[in-house]
VOPAGU-2260 file (C-alpha; in pm, 1 decimal, decimal comma):
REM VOPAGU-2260
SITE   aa  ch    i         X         Y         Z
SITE  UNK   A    0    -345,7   -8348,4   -2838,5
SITE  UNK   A    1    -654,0   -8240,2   -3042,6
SITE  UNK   A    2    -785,2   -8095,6   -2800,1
SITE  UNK   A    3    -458,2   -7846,3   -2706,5
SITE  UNK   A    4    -459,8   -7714,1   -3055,6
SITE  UNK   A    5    -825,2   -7542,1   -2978,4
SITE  UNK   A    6    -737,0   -7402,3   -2647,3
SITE  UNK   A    7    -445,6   -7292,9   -2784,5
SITE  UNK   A    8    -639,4   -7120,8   -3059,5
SITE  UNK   A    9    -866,4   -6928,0   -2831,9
SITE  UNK   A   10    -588,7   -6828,7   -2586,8
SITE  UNK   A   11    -402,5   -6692,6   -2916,0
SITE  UNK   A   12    -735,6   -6530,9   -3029,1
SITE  UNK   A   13    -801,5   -6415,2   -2637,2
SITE  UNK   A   14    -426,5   -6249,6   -2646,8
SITE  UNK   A   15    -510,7   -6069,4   -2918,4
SITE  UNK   A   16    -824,0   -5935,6   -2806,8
SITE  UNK   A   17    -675,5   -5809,8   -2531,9
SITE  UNK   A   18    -387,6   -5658,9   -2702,9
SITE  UNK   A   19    -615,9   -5469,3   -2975,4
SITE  UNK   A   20    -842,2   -5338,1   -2688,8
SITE  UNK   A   21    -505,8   -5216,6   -2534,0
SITE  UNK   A   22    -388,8   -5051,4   -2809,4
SITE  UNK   A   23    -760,7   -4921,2   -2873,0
SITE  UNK   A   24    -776,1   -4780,3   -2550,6
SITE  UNK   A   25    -449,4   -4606,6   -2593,3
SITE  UNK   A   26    -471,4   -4474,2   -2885,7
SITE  UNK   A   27    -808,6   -4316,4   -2775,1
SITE  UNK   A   28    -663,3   -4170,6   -2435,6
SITE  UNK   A   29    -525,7   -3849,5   -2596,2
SITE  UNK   A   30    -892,2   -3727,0   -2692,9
SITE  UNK   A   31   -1002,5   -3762,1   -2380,2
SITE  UNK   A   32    -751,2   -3673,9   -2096,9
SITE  UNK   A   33    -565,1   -3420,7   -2217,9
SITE  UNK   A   34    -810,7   -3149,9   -2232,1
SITE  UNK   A   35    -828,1   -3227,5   -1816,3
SITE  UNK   A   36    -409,3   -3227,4   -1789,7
SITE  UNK   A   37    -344,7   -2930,1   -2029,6
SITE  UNK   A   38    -433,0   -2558,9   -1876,0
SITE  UNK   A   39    -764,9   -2445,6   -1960,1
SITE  UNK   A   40    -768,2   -2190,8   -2272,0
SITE  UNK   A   41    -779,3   -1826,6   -2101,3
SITE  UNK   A   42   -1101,7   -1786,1   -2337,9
SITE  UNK   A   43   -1304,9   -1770,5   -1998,0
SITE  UNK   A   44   -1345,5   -1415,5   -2048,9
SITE  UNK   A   45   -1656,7   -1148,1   -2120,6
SITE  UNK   A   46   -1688,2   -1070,9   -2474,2
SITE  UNK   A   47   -1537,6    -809,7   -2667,2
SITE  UNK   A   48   -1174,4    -633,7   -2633,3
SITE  UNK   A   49   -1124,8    -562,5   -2327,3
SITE  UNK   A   50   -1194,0    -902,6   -2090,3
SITE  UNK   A   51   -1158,8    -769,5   -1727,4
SITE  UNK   A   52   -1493,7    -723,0   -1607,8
SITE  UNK   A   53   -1626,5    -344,7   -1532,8
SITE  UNK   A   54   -1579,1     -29,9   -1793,8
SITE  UNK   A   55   -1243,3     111,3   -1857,2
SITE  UNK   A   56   -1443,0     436,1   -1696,3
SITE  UNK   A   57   -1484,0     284,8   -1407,0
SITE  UNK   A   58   -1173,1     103,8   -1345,8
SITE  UNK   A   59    -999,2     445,6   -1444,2
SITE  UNK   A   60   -1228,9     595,4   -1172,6
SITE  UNK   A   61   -1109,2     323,2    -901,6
SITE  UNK   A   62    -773,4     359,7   -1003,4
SITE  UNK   A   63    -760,0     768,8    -977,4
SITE  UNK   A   64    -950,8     747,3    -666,9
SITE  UNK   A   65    -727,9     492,4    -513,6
SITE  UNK   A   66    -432,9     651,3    -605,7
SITE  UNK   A   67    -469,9     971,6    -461,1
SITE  UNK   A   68    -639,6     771,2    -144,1
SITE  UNK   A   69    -333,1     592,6     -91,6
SITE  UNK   A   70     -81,5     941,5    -179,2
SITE  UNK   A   71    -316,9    1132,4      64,7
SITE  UNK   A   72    -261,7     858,2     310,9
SITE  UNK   A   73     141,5     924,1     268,6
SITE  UNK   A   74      84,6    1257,4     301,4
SITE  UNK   A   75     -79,0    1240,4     636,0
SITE  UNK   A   76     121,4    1017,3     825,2
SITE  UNK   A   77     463,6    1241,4     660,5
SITE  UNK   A   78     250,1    1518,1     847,3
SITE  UNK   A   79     201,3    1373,4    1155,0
SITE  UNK   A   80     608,2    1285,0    1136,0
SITE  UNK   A   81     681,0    1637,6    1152,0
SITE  UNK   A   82     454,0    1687,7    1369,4
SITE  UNK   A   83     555,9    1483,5    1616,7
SITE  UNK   A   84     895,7    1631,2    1591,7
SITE  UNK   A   85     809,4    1983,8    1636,1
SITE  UNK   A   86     613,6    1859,0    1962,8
SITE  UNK   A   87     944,4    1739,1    2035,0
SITE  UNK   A   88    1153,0    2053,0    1999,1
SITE  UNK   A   89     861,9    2304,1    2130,6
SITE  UNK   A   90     935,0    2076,4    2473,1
SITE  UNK   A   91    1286,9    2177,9    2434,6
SITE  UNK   A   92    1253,1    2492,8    2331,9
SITE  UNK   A   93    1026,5    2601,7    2629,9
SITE  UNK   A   94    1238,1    2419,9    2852,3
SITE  UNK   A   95    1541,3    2682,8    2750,3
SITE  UNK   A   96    1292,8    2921,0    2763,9
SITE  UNK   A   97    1214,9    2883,4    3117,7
SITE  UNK   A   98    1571,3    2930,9    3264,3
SITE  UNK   A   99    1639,4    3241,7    3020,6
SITE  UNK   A  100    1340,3    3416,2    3182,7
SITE  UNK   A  101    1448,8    3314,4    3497,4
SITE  UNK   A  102    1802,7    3467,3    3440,7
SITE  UNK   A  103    1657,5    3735,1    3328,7
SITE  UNK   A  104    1397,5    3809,3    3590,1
SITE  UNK   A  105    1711,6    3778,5    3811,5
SITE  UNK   A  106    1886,3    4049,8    3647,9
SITE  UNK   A  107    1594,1    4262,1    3655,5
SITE  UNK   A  108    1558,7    4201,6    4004,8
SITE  UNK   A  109    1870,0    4307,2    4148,8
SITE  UNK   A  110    1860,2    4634,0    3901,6
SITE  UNK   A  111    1559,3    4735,2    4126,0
SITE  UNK   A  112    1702,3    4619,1    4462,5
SITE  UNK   A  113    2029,4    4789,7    4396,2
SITE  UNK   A  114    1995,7    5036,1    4088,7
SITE  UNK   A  115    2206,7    5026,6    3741,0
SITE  UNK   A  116    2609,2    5096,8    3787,8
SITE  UNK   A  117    2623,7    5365,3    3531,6
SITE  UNK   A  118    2954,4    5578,8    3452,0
SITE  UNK   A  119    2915,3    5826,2    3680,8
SITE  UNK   A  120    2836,2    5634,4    3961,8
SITE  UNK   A  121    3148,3    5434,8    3938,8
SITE  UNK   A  122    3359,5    5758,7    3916,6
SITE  UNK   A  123    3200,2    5938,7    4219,7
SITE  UNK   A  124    3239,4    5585,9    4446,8
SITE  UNK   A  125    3633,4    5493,6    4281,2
SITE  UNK   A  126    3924,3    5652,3    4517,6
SITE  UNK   A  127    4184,0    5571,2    4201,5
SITE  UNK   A  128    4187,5    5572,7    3826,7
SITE  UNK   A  129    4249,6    5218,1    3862,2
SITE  UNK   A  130    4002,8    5163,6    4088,1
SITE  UNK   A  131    3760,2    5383,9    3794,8
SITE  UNK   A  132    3895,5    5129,3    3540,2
SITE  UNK   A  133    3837,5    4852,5    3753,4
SITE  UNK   A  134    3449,5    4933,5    3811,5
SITE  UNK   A  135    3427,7    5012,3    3424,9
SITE  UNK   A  136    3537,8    4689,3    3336,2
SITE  UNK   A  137    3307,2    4525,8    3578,6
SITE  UNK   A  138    3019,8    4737,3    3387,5
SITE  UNK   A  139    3130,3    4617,9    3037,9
SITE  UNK   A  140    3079,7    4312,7    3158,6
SITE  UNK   A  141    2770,6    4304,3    3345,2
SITE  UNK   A  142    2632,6    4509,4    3040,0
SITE  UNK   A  143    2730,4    4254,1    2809,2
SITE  UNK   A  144    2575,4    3935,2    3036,4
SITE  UNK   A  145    2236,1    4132,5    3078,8
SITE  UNK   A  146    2258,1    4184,5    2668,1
SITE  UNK   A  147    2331,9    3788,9    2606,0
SITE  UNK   A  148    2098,5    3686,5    2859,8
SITE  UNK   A  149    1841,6    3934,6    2750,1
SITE  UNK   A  150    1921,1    3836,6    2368,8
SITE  UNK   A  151    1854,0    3498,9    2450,4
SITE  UNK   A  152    1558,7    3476,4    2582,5
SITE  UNK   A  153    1431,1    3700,4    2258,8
SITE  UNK   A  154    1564,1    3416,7    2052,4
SITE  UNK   A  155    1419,0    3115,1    2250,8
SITE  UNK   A  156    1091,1    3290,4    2256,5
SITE  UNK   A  157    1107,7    3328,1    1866,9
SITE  UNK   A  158    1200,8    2988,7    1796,3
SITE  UNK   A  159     936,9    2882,8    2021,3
SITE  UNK   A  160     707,6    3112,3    1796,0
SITE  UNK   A  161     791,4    2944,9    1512,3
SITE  UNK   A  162     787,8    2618,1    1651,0
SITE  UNK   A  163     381,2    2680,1    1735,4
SITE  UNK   A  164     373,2    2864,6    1383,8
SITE  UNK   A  165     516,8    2526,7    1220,9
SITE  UNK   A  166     300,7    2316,6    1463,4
SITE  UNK   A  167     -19,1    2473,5    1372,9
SITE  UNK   A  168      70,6    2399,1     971,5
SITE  UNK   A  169      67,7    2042,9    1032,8
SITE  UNK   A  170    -279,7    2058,0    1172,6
SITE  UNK   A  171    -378,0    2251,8     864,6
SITE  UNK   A  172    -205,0    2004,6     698,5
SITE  UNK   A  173    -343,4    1725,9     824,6
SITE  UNK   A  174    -721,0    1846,4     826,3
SITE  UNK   A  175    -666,6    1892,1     410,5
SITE  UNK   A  176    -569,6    1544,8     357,8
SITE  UNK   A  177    -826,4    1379,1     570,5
SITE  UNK   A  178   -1066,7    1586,9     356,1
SITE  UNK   A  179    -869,0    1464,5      49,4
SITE  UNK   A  180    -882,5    1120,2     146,0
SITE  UNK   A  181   -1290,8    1155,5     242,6
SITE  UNK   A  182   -1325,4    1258,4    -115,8
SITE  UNK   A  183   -1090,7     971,5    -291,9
SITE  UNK   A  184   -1305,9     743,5     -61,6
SITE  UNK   A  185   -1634,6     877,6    -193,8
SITE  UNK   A  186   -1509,0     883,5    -568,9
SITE  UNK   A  187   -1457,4     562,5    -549,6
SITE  UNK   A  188   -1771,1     453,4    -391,7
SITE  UNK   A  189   -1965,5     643,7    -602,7
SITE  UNK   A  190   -1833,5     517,7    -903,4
SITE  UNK   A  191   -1906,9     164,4    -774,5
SITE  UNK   A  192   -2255,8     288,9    -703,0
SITE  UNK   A  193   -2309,3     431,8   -1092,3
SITE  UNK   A  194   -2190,0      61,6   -1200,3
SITE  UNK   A  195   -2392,7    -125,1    -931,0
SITE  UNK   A  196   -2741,8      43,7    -986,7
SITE  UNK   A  197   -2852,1    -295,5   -1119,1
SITE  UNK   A  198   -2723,9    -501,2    -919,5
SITE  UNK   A  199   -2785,7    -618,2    -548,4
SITE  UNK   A  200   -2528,5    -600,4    -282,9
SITE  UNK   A  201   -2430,4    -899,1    -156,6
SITE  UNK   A  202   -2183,6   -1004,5     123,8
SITE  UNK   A  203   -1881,4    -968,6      80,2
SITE  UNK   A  204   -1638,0   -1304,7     -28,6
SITE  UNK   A  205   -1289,1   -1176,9     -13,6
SITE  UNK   A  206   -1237,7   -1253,4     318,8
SITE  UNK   A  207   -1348,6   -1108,0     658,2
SITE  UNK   A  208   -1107,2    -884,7     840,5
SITE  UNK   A  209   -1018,8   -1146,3    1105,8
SITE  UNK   A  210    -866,8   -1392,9     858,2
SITE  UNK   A  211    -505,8   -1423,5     992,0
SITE  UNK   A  212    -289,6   -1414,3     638,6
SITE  UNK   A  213     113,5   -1448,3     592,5
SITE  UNK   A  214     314,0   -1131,5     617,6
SITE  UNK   A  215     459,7    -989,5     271,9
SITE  UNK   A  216     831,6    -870,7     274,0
SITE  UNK   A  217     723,6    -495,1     219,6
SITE  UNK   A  218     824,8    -363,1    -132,7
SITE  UNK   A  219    1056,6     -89,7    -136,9
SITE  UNK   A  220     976,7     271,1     -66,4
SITE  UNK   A  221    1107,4     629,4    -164,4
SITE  UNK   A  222    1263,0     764,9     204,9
SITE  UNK   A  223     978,5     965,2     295,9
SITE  UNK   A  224     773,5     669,9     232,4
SITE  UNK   A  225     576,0     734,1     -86,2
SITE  UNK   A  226     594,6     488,9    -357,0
SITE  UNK   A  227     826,2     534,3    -612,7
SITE  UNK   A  228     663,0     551,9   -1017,4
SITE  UNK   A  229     739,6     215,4   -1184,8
SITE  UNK   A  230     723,5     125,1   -1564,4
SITE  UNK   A  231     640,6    -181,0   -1712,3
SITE  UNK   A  232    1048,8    -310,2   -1680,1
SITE  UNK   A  233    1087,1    -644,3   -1627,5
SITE  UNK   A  234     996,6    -958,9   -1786,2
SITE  UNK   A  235     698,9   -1122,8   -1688,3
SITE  UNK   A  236     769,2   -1451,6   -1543,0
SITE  UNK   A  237     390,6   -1630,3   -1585,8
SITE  UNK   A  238     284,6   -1773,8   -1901,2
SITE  UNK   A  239     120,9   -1437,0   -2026,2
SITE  UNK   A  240     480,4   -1345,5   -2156,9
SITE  UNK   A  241     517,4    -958,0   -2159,2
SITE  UNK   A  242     655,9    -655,5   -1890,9
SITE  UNK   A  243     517,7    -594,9   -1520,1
SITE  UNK   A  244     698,6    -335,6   -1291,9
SITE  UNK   A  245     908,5    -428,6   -1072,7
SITE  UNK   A  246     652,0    -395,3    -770,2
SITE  UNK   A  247     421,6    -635,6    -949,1
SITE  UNK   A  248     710,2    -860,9    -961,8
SITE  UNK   A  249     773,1    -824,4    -573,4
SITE  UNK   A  250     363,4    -896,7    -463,1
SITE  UNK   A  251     351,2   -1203,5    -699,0
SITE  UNK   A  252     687,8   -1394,6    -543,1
SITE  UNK   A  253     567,0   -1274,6    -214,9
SITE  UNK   A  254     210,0   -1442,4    -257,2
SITE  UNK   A  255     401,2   -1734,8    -431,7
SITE  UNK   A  256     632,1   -1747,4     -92,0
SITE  UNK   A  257     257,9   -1714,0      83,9
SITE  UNK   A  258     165,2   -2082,7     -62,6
SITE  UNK   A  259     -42,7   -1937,7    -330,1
SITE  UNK   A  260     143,5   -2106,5    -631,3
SITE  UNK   A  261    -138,2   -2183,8    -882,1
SITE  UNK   A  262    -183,2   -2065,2   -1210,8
SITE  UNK   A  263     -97,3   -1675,1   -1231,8
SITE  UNK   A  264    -160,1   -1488,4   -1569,2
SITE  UNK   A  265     -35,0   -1084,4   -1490,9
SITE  UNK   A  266      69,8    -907,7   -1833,8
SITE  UNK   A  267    -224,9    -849,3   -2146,2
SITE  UNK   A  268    -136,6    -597,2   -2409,5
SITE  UNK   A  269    -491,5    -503,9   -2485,7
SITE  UNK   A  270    -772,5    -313,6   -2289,9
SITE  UNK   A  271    -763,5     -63,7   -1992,4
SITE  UNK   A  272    -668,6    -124,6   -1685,7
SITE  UNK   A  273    -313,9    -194,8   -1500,8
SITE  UNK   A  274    -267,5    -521,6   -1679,3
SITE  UNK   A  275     -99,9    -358,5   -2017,6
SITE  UNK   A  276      98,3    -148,6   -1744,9
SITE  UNK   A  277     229,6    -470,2   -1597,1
SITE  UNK   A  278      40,3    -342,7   -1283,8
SITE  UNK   A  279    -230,7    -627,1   -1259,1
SITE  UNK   A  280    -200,9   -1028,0   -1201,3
SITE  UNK   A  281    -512,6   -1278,6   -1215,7
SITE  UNK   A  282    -445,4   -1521,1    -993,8
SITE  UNK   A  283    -680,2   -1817,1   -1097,4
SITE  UNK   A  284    -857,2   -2034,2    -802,7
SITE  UNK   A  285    -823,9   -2340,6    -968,1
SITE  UNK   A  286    -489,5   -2540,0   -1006,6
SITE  UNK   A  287    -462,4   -2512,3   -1416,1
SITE  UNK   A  288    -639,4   -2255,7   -1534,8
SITE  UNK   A  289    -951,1   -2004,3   -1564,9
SITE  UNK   A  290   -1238,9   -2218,1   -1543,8
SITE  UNK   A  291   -1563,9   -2243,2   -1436,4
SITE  UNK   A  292   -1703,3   -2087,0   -1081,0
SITE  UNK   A  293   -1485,8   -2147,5    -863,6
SITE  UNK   A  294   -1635,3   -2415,8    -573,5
SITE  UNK   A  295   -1540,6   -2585,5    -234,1
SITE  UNK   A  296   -1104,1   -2586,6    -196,8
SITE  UNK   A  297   -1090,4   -2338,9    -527,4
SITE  UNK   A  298   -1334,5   -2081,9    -359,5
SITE  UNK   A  299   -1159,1   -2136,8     -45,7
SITE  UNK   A  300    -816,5   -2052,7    -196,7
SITE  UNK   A  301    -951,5   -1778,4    -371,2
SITE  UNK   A  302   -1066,3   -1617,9     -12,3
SITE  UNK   A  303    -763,8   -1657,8     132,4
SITE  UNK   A  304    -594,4   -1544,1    -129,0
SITE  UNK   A  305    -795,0   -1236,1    -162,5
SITE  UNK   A  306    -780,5   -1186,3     193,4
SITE  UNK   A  307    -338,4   -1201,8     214,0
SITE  UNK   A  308    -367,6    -922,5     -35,9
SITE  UNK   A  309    -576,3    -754,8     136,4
SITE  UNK   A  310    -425,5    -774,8     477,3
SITE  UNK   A  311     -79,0    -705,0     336,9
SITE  UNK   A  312    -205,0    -435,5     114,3
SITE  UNK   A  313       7,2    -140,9     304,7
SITE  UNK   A  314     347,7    -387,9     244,0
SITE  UNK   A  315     282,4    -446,8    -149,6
SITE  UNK   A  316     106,8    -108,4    -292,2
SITE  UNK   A  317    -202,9    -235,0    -322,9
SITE  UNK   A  318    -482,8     -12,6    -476,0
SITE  UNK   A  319    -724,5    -286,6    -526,4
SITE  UNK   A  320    -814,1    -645,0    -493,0
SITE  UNK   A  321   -1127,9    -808,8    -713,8
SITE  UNK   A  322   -1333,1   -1164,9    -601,1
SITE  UNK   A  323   -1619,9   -1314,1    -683,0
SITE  UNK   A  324   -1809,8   -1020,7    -758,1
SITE  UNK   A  325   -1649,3    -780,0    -484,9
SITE  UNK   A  326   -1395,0    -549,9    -502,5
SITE  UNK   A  327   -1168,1    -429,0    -246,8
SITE  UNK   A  328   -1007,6     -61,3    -193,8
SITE  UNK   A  329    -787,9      70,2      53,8
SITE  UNK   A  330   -1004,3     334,2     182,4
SITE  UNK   A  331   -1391,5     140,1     197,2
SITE  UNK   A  332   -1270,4    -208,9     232,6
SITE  UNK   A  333   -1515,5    -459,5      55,5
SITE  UNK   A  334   -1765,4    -348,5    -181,3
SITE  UNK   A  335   -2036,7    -517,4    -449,1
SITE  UNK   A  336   -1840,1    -543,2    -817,7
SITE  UNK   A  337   -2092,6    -557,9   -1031,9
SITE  UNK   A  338   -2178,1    -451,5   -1383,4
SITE  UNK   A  339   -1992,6    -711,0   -1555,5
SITE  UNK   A  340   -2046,8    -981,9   -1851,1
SITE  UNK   A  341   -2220,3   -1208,5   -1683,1
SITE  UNK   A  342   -1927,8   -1469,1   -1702,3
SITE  UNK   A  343   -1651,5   -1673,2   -1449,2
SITE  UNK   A  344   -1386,9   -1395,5   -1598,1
SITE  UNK   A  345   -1561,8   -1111,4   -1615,4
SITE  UNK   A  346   -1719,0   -1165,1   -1262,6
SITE  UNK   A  347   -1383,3   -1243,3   -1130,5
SITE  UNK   A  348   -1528,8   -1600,5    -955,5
SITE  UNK   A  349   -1239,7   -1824,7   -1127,9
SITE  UNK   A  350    -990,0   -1583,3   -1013,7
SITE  UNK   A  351    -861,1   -1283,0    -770,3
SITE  UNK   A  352    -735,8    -990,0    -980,7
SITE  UNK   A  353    -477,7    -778,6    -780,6
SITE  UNK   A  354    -366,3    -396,4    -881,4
SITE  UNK   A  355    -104,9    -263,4    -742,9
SITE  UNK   A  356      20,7     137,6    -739,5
């Protein structure tokens, strides 16, 4: 028995060693873990007021220049439309022409063989006034089939003018907004050039052209296919609480639907850009938040990511796609983003930023 009260004693004072450590270690987790389980502060970002990386000159530059890239674009392919129709009804048109001059050359032909029945004619061959009325009937009427035929063919051949006239706008057409779009292109390439000069090109990270991406549900379109003019009109559903348009709103549940379902931060009432005109998302490459650089799975996510937009661009209006230091446009593909503050934000390596028109 005196030697159970001891043991006892140190399995009390044992118990209650363990219990304080316990408690201790509980009442210490909070400091430490739930900096890692909370979402990252978006303070990531390049100093000053306006966070997203570039000049507002320059992003006002990309977004002018791929603007009237992607409008040009429209234009062209509305051009070769009608084009492609007036092809169409030229084929038709000479078609109908070919049988009217073939009447025609007909009617012409037996005139020569056989000579014109003219009034007198038919009163000097007729034995009988009926007869006389009978012949001047027939020459109403063959009058009136040479002038039909004869009118005919002077339409067909005008419309068939026309047709060529029409035709031969398109081409004009066509030629000015290649040359438009040739200009947008070098706008925008130039302006990337005035903020690269001191920075080196480097290759590309956004995703090669053979990655194989999801297909977007294509966001809707005015009937000629332009893109309807959006304002900033429905709530934005990520945590950055504000507007986007309603096209914004369609390419960020389509790249959710895609798989790509981490942290998304679209609407920011300050700066330039298309983010206070609910036109931009940052999609971050890590699960909780704007980080560091992103590395390994995160960069890989952020490439693929980049690289759906990119590959769906036509489907979701998009006029440009930013990654690790790149930027991509509709009409030059990838190209070196530099020029920025020097940080994970700014640089765009924790996260793809997507425009859209």
């Amino acid at each position: 028995m005196p030697v159970v009260a001891p043991v006892r004693r140190t399995a009390a004072r044992m118990a209650a060693l363990i219990a304080a450590t316990v408690a201790l270690g509980v009442a210490a987790t909070p400091a430490v873990v739930a900096p890692a389980a909370a979402a990252p502060p978006l303070t990531a970002r390049a100093p000053g007021d306006d966070p997203e990386g570039g000049t507002p000159a320059l992003r006002a530059q990309l977004e002018a220049a791929s603007k009237g890239w992607l409008d040009a674009k429209d234009a062209l392919a509305k051009s070769v439309t009608r084009q492609q129709k007036i092809n169409e009804q030229l084929a038709t048109i000479e078609k109908d022409l070919a049988v009217r001059d073939q009447k025609v050359g007909v009617i012409a032909g037996l005139a020569y063989r056989t000579g014109r029945l003219g009034p007198a004619s038919a009163l000097l061959t007729s034995d009988s006034p009926d007869s006389f009325m009978d012949r001047v009937a027939a020459l109403d009427a063959v009058a009136a089939n040479e002038d039909r035929e004869l009118r005919g063919l002077l339409s067909t051949r005008e419309q068939a003018n026309q047709a060529k006239a029409a035709l031969n706008r398109e081409i004009t057409e066509q030629r000015k907004q290649v040359a438009v779009m040739e200009k947008r292109k070098q706008q925008a390439e130039q302006a990337l050039v005035v903020a690269n000069r001191k920075a080196a090109a480097s290759t590309p990270s956004g995703g090669s052209n053979s990655t194989r991406s999801a297909t977007a549900k294509p966001a809707p379109r005015n009937p000629d296919g332009s893109w309807p003019p959006e304002s900033c009109s429905v709530n934005d559903p990520t945590p950055a609480d504000g507007c986007i348009t309603p096209r914004t709103l369609h390419a960020l549940n389509q790249a959710k639907a895609a798989g790509f379902t981490r942290y998304v931060s679209c609407y920011r009432p300050g700066g330039s850009g298309e983010h206070p005109k609910g036109r931009a998302c940052d999609f971050a490459a890590q699960k909780n938040g704007f980080g560091g650089d992103a590395t390994g799975g995160d960069k890989t996510y952020g490439d693929n990511l980049a690289a759906y937009f990119k590959n769906n661009a036509s489907r979701l209006g998009v006029l440009y796609v930013i990654w690790y230091r790149q930027i991509w446009l509709p009409s030059s593909g990838w190209k070196s983003y530099s020029g920025a503050g020097g940080d994970p934000s700014s640089d765009h390596t924790n996260h793809v930023h997507l425009s859209v028109y």
